[in-house]
N, C-alpha and C positions, 0 to 999 in steps of 0.2 A: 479460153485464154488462160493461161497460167503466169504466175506469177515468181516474176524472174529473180525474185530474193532469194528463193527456195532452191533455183537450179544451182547444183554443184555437182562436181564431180571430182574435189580433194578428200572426201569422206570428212572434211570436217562439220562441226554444226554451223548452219548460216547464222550470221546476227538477225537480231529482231524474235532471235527460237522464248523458249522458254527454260533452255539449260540453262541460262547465267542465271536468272532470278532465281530457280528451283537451287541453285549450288548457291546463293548468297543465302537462304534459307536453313539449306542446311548444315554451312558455316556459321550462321547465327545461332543455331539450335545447340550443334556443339559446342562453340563459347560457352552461351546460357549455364547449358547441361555443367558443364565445367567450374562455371563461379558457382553455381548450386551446391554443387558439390564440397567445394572449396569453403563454403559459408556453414554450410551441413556440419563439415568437419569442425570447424572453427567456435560456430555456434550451439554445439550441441549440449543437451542439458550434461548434468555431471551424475559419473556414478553414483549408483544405489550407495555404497557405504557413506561417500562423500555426500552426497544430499540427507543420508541416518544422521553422520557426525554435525553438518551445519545446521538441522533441525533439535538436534539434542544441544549445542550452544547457543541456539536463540530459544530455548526453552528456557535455560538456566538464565539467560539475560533477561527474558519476560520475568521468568517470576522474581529475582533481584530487583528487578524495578516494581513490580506488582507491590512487593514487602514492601519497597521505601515508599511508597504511596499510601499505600494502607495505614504507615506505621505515622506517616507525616499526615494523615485525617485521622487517626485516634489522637494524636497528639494535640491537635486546633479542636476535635472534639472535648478533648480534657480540661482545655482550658477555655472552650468558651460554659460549658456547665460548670464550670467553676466560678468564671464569673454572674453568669444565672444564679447561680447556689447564692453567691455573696448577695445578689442586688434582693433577691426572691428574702433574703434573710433582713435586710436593710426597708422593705418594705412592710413586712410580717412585724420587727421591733417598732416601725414609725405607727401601723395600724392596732397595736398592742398598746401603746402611748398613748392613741387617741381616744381608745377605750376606756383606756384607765382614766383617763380625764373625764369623759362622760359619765363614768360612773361615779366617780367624787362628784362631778356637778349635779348628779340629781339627788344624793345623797347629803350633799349639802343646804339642798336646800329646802 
């Protein structure tokens, strides 16, 4: 028995073949291929010089801000040992007072 979808005799392909899917496939494929492409171009990294020049400006921005960090914790460093220094000296003169009192106290008596 054969199956009468297949009989023709206009030499074109019958429906039901497998041409239409295999040609929606590889109308897909080329689209694809094509935004690929298209995003390729669009997306692509940037030249050698252009990527030296944007790494040599975020160098110079790193270390411009590194400085200002650095320079703003020597600076809170500066002043909190300074205040250390002052309380360390306000303790050192109150423990020297109270020496000197114990020593007149035993000396007096």
């Amino acid at each position: 028995m054969v199956n009468p979808s297949y009989e023709h005799d206009d030499g074109q392909e019958p429906e039901g073949s497998w041409a239409g899917p295999l040609a929606g496939v590889l109308v897909g494929l080329l689209i694809g291929g094509l935004a690929g492409a298209m995003a390729m171009l669009f997306l692509a990294p940037q030249s050698g010089r252009k990527t030296r020049a944007k790494m040599h400006q975020l160098s110079h921005e790193l270390r411009a801000q590194t400085t200002e960090t650095v320079e703003d914790a020597v600076a809170q460093v500066r002043v909190k040992a300074g205040q250390i220094t002052h309380d360390v000296r306000e303790q050192a003169e109150g423990l020297g007072q109270r020496g000197q009192a114990v020593l007149e106290g035993k000396n007096g008596h």
